[in-house]
Each structure stands twice: as structure tokens, then as C-alpha cells.
C-alpha positions as CSV (number, residue, x, y, z in Angstrom):
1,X,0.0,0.0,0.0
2,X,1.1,3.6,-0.6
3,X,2.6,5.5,2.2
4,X,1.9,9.2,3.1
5,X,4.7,10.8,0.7
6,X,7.6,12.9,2.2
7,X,6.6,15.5,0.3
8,X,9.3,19.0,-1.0
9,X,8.7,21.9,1.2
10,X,10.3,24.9,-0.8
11,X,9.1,27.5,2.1
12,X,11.4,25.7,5.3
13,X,14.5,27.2,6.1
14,X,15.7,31.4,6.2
15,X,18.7,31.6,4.9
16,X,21.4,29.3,3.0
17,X,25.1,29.5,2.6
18,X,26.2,26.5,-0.3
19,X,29.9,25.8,-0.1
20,X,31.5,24.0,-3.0
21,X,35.2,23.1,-3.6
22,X,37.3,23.2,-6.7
23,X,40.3,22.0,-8.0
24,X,41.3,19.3,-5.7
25,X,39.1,17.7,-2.2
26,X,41.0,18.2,1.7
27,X,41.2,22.6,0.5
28,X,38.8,23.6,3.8
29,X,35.7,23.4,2.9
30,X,33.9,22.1,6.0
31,X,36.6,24.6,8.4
32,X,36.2,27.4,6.2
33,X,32.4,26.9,6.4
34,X,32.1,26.6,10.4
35,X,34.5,29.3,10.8
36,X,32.5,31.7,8.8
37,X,29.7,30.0,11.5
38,X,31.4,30.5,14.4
39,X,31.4,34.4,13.6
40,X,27.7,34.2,12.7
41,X,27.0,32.6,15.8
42,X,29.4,35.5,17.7
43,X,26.8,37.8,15.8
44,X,23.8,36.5,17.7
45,X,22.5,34.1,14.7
46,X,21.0,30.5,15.4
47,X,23.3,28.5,12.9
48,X,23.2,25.1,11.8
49,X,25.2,23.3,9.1
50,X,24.4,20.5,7.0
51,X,27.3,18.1,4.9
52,X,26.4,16.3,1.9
53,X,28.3,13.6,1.4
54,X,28.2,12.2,-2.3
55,X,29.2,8.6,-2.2
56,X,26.3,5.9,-2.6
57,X,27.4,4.7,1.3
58,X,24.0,5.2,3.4
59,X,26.5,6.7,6.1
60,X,30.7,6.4,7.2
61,X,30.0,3.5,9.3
62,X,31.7,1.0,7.7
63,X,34.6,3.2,6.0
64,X,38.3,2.8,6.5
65,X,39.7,5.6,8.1
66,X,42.4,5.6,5.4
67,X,39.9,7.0,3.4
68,X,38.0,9.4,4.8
69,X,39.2,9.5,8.5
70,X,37.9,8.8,11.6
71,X,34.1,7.6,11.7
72,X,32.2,10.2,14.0
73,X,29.4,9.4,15.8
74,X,26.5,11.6,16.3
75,X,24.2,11.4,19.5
76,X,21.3,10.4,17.9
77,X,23.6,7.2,16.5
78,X,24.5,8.6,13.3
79,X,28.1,7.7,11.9
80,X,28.9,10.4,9.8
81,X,31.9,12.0,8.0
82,X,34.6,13.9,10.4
83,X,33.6,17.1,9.0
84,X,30.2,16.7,11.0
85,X,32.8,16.6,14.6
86,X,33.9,20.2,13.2
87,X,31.0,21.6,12.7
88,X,29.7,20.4,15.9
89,X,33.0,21.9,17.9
90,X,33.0,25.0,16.2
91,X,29.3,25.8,15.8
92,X,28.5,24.7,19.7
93,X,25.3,22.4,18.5
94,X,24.7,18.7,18.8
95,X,23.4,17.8,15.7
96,X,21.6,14.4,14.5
97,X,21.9,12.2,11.1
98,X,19.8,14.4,9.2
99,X,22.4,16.7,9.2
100,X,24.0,14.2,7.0
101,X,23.2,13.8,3.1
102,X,24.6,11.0,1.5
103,X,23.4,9.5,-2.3
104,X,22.6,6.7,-0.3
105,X,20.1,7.9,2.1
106,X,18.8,9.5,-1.2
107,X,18.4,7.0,-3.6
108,X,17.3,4.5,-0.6
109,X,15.0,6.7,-0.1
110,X,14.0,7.6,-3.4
111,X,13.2,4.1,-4.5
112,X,11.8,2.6,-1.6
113,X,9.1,5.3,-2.0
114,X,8.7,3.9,-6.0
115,X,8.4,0.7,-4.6
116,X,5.3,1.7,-2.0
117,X,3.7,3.0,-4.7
118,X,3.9,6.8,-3.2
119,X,4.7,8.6,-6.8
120,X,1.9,7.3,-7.9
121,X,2.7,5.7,-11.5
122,X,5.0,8.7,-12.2
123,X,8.4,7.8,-14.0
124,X,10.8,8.2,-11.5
125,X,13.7,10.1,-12.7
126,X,17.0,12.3,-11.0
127,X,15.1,15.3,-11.6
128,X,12.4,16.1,-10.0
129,X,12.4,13.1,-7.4
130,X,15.6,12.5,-6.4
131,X,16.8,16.6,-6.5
132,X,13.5,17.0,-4.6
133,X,14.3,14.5,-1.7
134,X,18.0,16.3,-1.5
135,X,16.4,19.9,-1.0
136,X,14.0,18.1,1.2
137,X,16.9,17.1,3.4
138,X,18.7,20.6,3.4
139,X,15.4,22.3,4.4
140,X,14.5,19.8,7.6
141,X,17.7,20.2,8.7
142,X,17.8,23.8,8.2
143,X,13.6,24.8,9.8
144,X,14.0,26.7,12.5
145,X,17.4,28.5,12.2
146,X,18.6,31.5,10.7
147,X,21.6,30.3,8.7
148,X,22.1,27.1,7.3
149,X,25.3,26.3,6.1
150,X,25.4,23.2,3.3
151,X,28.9,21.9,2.3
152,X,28.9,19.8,-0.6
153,X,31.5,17.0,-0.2
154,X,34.2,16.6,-3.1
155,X,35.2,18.6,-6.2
156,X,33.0,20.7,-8.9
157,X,32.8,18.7,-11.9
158,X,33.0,15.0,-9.8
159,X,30.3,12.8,-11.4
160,X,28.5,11.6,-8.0
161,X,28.3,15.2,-7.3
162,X,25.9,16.3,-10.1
163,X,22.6,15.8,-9.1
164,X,23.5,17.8,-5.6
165,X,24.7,21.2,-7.5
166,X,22.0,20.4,-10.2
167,X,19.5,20.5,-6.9
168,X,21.5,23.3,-5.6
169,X,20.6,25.6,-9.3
170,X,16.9,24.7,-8.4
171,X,17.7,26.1,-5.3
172,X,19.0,29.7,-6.5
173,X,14.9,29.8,-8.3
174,X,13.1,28.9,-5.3
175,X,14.4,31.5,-3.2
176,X,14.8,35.3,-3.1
177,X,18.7,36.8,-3.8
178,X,19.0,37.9,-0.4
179,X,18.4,34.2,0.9
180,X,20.8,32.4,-0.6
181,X,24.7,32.6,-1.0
182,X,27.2,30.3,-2.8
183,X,30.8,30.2,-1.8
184,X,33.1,28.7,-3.5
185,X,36.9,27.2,-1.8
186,X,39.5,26.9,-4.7
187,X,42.7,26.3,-4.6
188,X,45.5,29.1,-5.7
189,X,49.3,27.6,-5.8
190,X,52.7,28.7,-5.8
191,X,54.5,28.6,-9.5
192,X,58.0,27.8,-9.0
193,X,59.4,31.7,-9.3
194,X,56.7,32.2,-6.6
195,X,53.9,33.5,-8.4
196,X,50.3,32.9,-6.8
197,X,48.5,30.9,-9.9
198,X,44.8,32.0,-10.5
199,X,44.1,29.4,-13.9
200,X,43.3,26.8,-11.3
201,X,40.4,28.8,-9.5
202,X,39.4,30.0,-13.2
203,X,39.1,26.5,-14.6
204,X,37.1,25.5,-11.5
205,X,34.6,28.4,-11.7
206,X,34.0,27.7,-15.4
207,X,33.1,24.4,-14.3
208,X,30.7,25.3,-11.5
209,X,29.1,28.4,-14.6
210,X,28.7,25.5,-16.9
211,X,26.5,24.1,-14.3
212,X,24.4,27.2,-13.9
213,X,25.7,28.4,-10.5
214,X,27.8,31.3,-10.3
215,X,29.6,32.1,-7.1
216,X,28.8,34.7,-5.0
217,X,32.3,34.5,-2.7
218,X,35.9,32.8,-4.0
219,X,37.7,31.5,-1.2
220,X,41.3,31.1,-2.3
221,X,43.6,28.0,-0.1
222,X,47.3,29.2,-0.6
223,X,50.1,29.1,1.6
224,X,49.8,32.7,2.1
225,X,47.4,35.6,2.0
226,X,46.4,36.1,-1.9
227,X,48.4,39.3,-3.3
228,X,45.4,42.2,-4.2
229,X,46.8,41.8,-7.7
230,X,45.7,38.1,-7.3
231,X,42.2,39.2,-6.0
232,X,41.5,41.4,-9.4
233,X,42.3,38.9,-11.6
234,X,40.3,35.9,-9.5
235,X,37.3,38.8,-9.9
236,X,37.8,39.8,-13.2
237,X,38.1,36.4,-14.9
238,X,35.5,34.9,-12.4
239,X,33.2,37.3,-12.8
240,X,33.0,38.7,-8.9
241,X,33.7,41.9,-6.8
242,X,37.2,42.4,-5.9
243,X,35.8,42.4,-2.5
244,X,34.1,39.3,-2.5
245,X,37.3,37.2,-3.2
246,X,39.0,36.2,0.3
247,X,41.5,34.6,1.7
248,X,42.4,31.1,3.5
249,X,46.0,30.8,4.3
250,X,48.0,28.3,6.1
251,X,47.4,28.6,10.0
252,X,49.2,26.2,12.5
253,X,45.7,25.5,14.6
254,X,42.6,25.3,12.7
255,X,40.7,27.1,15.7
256,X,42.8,29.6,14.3
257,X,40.5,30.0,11.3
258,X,38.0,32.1,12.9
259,X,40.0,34.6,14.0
260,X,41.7,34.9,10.2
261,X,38.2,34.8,8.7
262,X,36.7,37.3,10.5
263,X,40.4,39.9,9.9
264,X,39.3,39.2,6.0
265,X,36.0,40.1,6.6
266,X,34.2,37.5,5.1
267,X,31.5,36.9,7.9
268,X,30.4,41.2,7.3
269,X,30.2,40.6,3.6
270,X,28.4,37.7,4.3
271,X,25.6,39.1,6.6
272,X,25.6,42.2,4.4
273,X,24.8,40.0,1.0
274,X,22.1,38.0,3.1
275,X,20.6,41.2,4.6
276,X,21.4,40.2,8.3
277,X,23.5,43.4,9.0
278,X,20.8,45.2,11.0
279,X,20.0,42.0,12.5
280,X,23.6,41.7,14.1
281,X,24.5,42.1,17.5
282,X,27.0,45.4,17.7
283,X,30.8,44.5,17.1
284,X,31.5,45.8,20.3
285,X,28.5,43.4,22.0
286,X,29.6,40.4,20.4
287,X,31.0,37.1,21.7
288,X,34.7,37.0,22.0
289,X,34.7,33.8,23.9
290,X,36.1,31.5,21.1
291,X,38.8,34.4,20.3
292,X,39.7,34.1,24.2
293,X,39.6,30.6,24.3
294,X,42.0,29.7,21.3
295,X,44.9,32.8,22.0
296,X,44.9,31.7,25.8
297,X,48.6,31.6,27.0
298,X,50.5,28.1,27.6
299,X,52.0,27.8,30.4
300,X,53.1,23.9,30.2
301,X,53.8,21.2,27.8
302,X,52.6,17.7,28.2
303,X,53.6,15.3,26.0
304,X,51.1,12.3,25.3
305,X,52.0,8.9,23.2
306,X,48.6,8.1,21.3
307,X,48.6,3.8,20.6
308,X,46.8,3.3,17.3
309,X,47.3,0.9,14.2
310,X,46.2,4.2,11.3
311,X,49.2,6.5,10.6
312,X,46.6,8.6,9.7
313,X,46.3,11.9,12.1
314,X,42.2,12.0,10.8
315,X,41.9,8.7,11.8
316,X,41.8,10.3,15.1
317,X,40.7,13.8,14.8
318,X,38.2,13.7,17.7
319,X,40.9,12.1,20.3
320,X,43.5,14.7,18.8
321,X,40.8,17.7,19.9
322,X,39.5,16.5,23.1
323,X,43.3,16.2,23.9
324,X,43.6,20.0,22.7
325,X,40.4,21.0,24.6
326,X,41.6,19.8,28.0
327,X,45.1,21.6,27.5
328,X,43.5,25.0,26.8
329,X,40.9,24.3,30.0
330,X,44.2,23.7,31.7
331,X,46.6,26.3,29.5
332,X,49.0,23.8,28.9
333,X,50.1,23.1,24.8
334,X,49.7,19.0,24.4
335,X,51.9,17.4,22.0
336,X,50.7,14.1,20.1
337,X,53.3,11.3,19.4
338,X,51.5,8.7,17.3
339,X,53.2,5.4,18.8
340,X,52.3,2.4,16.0
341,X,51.0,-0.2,17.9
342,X,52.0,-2.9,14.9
343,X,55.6,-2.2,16.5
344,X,54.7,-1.8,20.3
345,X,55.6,-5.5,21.0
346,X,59.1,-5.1,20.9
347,X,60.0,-1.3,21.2
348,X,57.4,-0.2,23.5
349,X,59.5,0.7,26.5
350,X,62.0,3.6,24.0
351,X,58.6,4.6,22.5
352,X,56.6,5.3,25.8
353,X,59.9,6.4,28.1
354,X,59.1,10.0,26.9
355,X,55.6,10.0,27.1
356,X,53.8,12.0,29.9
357,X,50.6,10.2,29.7
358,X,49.3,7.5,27.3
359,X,46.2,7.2,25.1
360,X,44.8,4.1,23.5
361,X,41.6,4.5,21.6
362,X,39.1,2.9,19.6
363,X,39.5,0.5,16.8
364,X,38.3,-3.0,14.9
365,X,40.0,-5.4,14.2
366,X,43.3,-7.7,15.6
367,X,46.0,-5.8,13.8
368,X,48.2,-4.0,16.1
369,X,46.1,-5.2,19.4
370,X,49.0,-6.9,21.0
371,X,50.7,-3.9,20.9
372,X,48.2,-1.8,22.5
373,X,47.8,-4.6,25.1
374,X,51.7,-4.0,25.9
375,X,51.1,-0.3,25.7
376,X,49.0,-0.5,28.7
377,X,50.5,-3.0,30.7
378,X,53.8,-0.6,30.0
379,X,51.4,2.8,31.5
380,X,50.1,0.3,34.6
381,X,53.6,-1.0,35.5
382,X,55.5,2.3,35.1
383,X,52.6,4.3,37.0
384,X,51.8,6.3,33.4
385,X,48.9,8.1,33.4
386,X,46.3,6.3,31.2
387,X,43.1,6.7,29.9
388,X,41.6,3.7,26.9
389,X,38.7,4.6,24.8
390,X,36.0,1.8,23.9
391,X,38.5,-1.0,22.2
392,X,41.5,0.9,24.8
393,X,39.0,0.0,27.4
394,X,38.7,-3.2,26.8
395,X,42.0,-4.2,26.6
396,X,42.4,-2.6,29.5
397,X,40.5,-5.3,30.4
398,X,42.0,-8.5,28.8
399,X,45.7,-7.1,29.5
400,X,44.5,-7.4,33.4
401,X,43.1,-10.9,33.3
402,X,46.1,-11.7,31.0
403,X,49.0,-10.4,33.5
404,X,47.8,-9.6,36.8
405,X,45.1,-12.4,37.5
406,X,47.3,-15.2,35.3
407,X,44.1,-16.0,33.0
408,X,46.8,-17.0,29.7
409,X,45.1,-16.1,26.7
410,X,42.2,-14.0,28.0
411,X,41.3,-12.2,25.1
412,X,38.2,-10.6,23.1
413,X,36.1,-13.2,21.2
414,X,35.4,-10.5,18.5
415,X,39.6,-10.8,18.3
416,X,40.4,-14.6,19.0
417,X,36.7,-16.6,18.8
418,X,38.6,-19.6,20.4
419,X,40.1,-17.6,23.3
420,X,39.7,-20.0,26.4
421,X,39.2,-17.0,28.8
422,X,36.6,-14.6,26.3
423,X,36.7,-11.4,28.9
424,X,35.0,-9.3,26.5
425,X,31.9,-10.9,24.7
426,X,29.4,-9.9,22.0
427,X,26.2,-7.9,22.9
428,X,23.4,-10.0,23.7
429,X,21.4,-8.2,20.9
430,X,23.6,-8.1,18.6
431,X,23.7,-12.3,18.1
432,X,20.8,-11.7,15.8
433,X,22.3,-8.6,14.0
434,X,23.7,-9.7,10.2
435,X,24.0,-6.4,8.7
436,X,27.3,-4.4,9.5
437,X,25.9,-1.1,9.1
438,X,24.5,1.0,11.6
439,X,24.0,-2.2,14.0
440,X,26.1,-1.6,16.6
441,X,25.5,-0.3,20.1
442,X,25.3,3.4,18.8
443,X,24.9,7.0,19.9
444,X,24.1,8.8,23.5
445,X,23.5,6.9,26.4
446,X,23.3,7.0,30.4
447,X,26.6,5.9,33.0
448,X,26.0,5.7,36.7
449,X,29.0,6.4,38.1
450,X,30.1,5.1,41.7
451,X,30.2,7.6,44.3
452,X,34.2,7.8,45.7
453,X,35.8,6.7,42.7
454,X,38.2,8.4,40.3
455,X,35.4,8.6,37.8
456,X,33.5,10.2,39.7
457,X,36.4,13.2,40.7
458,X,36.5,13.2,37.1
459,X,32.9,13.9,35.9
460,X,32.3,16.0,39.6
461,X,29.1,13.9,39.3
462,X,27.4,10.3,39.7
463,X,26.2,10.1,36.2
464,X,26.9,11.1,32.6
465,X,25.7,11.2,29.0
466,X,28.2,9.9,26.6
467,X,28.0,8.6,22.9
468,X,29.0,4.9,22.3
469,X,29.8,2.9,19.3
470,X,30.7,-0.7,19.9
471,X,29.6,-4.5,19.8
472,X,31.3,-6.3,22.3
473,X,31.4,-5.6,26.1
474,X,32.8,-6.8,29.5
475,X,31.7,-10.3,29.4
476,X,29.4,-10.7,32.8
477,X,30.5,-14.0,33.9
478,X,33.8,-12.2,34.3
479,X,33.2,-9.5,36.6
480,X,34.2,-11.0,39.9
481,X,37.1,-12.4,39.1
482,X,38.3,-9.6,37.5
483,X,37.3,-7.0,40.1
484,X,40.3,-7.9,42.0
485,X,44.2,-7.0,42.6
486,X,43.3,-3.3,42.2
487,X,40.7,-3.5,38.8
488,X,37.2,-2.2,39.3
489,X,34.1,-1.1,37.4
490,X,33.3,2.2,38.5
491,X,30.5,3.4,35.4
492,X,27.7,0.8,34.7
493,X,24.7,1.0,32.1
494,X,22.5,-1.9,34.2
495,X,24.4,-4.4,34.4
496,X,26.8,-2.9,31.4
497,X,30.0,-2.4,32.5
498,X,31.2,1.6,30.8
499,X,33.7,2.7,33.5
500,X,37.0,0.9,34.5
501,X,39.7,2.3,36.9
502,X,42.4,0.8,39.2
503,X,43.0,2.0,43.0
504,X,46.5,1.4,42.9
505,X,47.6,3.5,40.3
506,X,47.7,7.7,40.1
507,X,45.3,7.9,37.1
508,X,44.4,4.9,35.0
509,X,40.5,5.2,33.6
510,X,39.3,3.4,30.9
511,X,35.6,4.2,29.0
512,X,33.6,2.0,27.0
513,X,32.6,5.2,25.5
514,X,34.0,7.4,23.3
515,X,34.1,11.1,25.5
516,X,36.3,12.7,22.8
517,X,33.3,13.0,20.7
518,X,31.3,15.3,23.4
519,X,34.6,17.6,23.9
520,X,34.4,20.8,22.5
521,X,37.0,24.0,23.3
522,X,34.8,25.6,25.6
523,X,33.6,22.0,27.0
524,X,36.6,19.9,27.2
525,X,35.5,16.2,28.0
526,X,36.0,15.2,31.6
527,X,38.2,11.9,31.1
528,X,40.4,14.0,29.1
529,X,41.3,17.3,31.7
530,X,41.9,14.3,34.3
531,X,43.6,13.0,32.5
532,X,46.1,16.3,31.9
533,X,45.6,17.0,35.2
534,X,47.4,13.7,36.4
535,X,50.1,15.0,34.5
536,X,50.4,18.4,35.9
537,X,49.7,17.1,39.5
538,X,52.5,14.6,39.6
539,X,54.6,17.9,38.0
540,X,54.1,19.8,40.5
541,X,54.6,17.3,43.3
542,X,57.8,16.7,41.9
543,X,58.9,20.4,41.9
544,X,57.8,20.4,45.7
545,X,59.8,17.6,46.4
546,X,62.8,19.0,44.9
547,X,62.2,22.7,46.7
548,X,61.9,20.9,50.0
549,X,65.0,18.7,49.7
């Protein structure tokens, strides 16, 4: 039987910003875009961003990272692209999968409506229906703020990405000038006597014309700030005011962006082109908290070995900012070292010797676990400070069992199914579960957190809300022996085990969770400013013992 049809809506949503990339994908788009946000939302605007991601995946969740980077997870459950994490950080908002567009969502979408019947005989064709259900999208998300910002994912003239700019020109009729923007990111190298190159942006803007969208800002990537020579001729060939061609240089911290942004002007000429300059709060009223925030002096340097198997900083990114978070919260600079965990079996000690604190997070898979398993038997002997995310958690868990209670070859089933000691163990649910995607224990969920325990000195609370994404768990029938020589669950979901710490160690905490996804720079996650903290605390003890001697 027919279902009620998700019918277009051309009057949701105020007012859209479109950003599209040329030349080549990784220029900026998404940072570009939520700085320009971040300075909107200084302003006094509700803002709200929305990435279209064009391959036919429904969502990231089964990605390599090597492709497209960590796989972040939203708290409605969504796994989404990384840009999604940015946006999130820089924009303040927790947003929810249908913040994310992908041609798979689409066309599932698309054709499971042909198949219940709901166009109603009509040949179902890319235009209208499927650049209908994409505008769709972009307006839900968008209803009930007053700037939506839509990145489209990859490069002008991509394949997979026509039926998104093809909706986007539909776009440009439906609403009035003053409501719609399109930026455009391009690329603008270096010739070998130093010359900034414009032919690139050209080319890509002919591209995007060809289309029937013409930009309204150029955004040029170079290492440096674009000459004003180079601004004329990006305006003149592209067919733009000189004033409406900007900037995006090099910067050593992305939260840096903002600041550079907003010295180019691009957020005024911005709110002036969408009519939002009487709207604005005063310059002089306006938030300067993220300005404050990201120039904050450094006082101390902590120096933290991260564990993984992906050579890959985006593999990462979330654990990488939460880190960052927690040293602005506690103005100290913290310096990554990527430690490969492939090679932690036998050089662990010369890699970890340096390291003030160490990090093992999430991951799938057996490659590189034994290393990881050294890692934190390494931070537990030496008295380390340690914190595990999710898969660092658990083997947490199995390198206990393994070297403290003598259980030889306690190990995950999802990583040895013929372990004879299987500490961690699949979901209940999940036995039933056949599909990889989207299947897993996913999103925002509740911890009660012991009263008395390092957990809960860390969260200043007996509960918290943190975003999970895993399938195997602390196996039950394991609990009491493993609660013993110094282990113990401190964070439980029922009878879920989310929390483990041990007494007889200065700071070793271990989540099921993943906290780094909740961290933002004015909200640093919890697990991570302990986890600093332990750092700077034993510092300073240190110092008072050498004063007093």
C-alpha cells in the first residue's frame, strides 16, 4: 500500500550559505564553512550546518579511516563524516543524522518510495524526485534556524556530485537573492618563481558556470594571504567583486581559522549580502569567547603517546581535539606522538619512556592489538597516566586478566573466537544482527557512576551522557574475578559495565565510550582534563619535592 509521501517543502529554512570546492578535495571546505559559523553565531545568529556527502554509502559506518578519516558518531547514533565533529566543535550544537546527506540515504530513499507505490505511477527520474528528496533534506535540517550552512562534499565537476549542484541551481529559483549565497573554496598555488597561480580557480569556476551556478564569494587556499593583484584577476576572470574574493592561508591550529576569517571580513560581507547586518548584534557586544579561548597563553607542555594501528592523524581527529580542549581548559600546549601499535611488541619501552601520559583508543579489528595490550600494561607497571577509549577499554580489560590475575590467553572473542578465557563478549542483541551497518550499540546513552571513585572526581558527578559505538562488552560471567588485585568497574549502564579504573595507580580510567566526541573548546570532556591534570599534579609534586629537599 502507498505510504503518506515525504513531500518538497520549498518554504522551510531562512537563509542558506552553499559551499562547493574546486580544484582538488581536503582545500577547507567544512573549516572554512564553520569558521564563517562560528562568527555568525558570535553575531547573535542561530546556525546550523548540513554536509552532503556524495558517495552511494547510506553513512561512514563502515569506512576505512584511510579513506576518509575517523568515523564520528552523532548522538542520535548517526556515523557520519569527520567534518560533522567540526562543525559540531565550532558551531557549539549537537546535531543528528539528518544533518547528514549522502546518495545513499537519497536513492534508498527515493526508490523505496517507487516501490510503496507513493509517486503514484510517475516515471521516477533524478530530476524532480531524487533533487526534490536532496532539497528536502537541506530544508529539515535547516527549519528553525537562521543560517544554514550546506557543504557539498568533493570537487566541482566530480560525477557523483551532479545531481547535488544540479539541486543546488533549483535552489538559486526557489528562493529570493537575499536568501541564498554560494561560496566557492579553490585552490590558488605557488609557480616555481613564486607566483600565486589563478588558472586553477578559473578553470574550476567555469566548471561550476557550466553548471548554472555562479559564485557569490571565492575563497582562495594558498600558503599565504592572496596578493590584491591576485584578488583582481580571480574577480575579473571569475566574474565577482574584488571584494568578494577572500582569503584562506595556512594557520598552525585550525581554531585559528575564525580569528583569520573574521580579519578578512568575510562573515560582514556575508551578513551584508544576506541582509542580516541590522539584525547583528553590535561589534562591540559580540561574543569573544572563542577568540579568548584559542589565544589563551601556555603555560606547560605535556607530551602524550597516542597507541593506534592508522598512521593517519584524521583517523583520530576527535581524540587529537579533546586532547587539545583539556590543555586550553588547563593552558598547557599538548603534544601528540603517534606510537604504532604494529611495533609496540618489541619497542614499546623507548617509545613510551618519553611520554607523559598515554592514550589508546578505539579500533576493529586484531592488527596492532598486541601492541596496544603491551602499551597499557607498559602505563600500569610504570605508573603512566592512562586513559583507553572503547576497544582501549577493553583491553584494559584483557591485559588485566592476562598479566595480573594469570588468565593465559584471555582475550576478546570478536579478536580470537577460540580464546579460552573470552573477557569481553558480544552484545546479547547483537547475536541476531547480520548487517554491519548502523547495528552496533550506537549514539548517547546514560553511565552511573560510583560515588568515591576516580570517575566520579573526574565527571564531579554520579552520572553522565556519553556517545558509544561498539559491539562487544565486558563479558558478565567475568566480573568478579576480574574486580580484584586493584581492577574495578566504577561506570555501569545496568548491568553494562562503561567505567573501569584501578585504585592502585595515580590515574588509570578506561571508557567504554568514546568522551572525545562530546569535547568541544569551551567544554573539554571530563576523562580528558583528568587525565592532563594527572600530568600536571604529579609535576608539580615533583617540583615540591625538589624545593623541600
Amino acid at each position: 500500500m502507498p505510504t503518506d509521501p515525504q513531500r518538497y517543502d520549498p518554504d522551510l529554512g531562512r537563509k542558506f550559505v552553499f559551499v562547493t570546492g574546486g580544484v582538488m578535495s581536503g582545500l577547507g571546505k567544512g573549516i572554512t564553512a564553520a569558521s564563517t559559523g562560528r562568527l555568525l553565531k558570535n553575531a547573535g545568529f542561530d546556525v546550523t550546518a548540513v554536509k552532503i556527502d556524495p558517495y552511494l554509502n547510506v553513512d561512514a559506518g563502515t569506512m576505512n579511516p584511510y579513506q576518509h578519516g575517523e568515523v564520528y558518531v552523532l548522538k542520535d547514533g548517526g556515523e557520519v563524516d569527520l567534518d560533522l565533529g567540526n562543525y559540531e566543535r565550532f558551531l557549539g550544537v549537537d546535531m543528528t543524522s539528518d544533518h547528514n546527506v549522502t546518495t545513499g540515504k537519497v536513492y534508498q530513499n527515493v526508490i523505496e518510495s517507487e516501490r510503496a507505490g507513493d509517486y503514484l505511477g510517475e516515471t521516477v527520474q533524478v530530476i524532480p524526485h531524487v533533487t526534490d528528496d536532496i532539497k528536502r533534506r537541506i530544508r529539515e535540517a535547516a527549519e528553525g534556524s537562521d543560517v544554514c550552512l550546506i557543504e557539498i562534499g568533493g570537487t566541482v565537476g566530480d560525477i557523483e556530485g551532479m545531481p547535488y549542484l544540479e539541486a543546488l541551481r533549483q535552489f538559486a529559483h526557489e528562493e529570493d537573492e537575499e536568501d541564498l549565497l554560494f561560496a566557492h573554496v579553490t585552490l590558488v598555488p605557488y609557480s616555481k618563481n613564486g607566483e600565486q597561480k589563478t588558472k586553477p580557480t578559473q578553470h574550476s569556476v567555469k566548471e561550476l558556470r557550466s553548471i548554472g551556478l555562479q559564485p557569490d564569494i571565492l575563497v582562495g587556499r594558498s600558503e599565504n594571504e592572496l596578493d590584491a593583484h591576485t584578488k583582481e584577476k580571480i574577480a575579473l576572470f571569475c566574474d565577482v567583486p574584488t571584494e568578494a574574493v577572500f582569503s584562506n592561508s595556512d594557520v598552525e591550529d585550525i581554531y585559528h581559522v575564525p580569528l583569520m576569517v573574521e580579519e578578512e571580513g568575510l562573515d560582514e560581507y556575508v551578513m551584508e549580502r544576506l541582509n542580516l547586518t541590522e539584525e547583528a548584534l553590535p561589534p562591540e557586544e559580540r561574543s569573544t569567547e572563542w577568540r579568548d579561548l584559542v589565544t589563551r597563553e601556555r603555560t606547560e607542555t605535556v607530551d602524550v603517546a597516542l597507541v593506534g594501528k592508522y598512521d593517519l592523524e584524521d583517523a583520530y581527529m576527535s581524540v587529537h581535539e579533546a586532547l587539545k580542549h583539556a590543555g586550553i581548559e588547563r593552558s598547557a600546549e599538548v603534544d601528540v606522538t603517534w606510537v604504532d601499535a604494529d611495533e609496540m611488541a618489541d619497542r614499546h619501552t623507548e617509545r613510551l619512556e618519553d611520554a607523559d601520559a598515554i592514550v589508546v583508543p578505539g579500533g576493529f579489528g586484531s592488527r596492532g592489538t598486541e601492541g596496544k595490550i603491551e602499551a597499557i600494561r607498559y602505563a600500569r607497571e610504570n605508573d603512566v597516566p592512562f586513559l583507553g577509549l572503547c576497544l582501549g577499554f577493553q583491553m584494559a580489560v584483557v591485559e588485566h586478566a592476562r598479566n595480573v590475575l594469570g588468565l593465559e590467553g584471555a582475550h576478546s572473542a570478536e579478536l580470537d573466537p577460540d580464546t579460552p578465557h573470552p573477557v569481553i563478549d558480544l552484545l546479547p542483541e547483537q547475536y541476531e544482527e547480520e548487517d554491519m551497518g548502523g547495528t552496533m550499540r550506537l549514539g548517547s546513552h546514560d553511565t552511573d557512576i560510583d560515588e568515591g571513585t576516580l570517575a566520579a572526581a573526574v565527571y564531579g558527578a554520579t552520572s553522565c551522557t556519553e556517545r558509544h559505538r561498539h559491539r562487544y562488552e565486558v563479558n558478565p560471567e567475568y566480573i568478579p574475578d576480574l574486580e580484584a588485585d586493584g581492577l574495578t568497574f566504577s561506570g555501569h549502564a545496568g548491568n553494562r559495565m562503561e567505567i573501569v579504573e584501578r585504585a592502585d595507580h595515580p590515574f588509570f580510567l578506561g571508557t567504554q565510550f568514546h568522551p572525545e566526541f562530546r569535547s568541544r573548546p569551551d567544554r573539554a570532556s571530563p576523562p580528558f582534563v583528568g587525565l592532563i591534570d594527572a600530568v600536571l599534579d604529579e609535576r608539580n609534586d615533583e617540583t615540591e619535592q625538589e624545593v623541600s629537599a
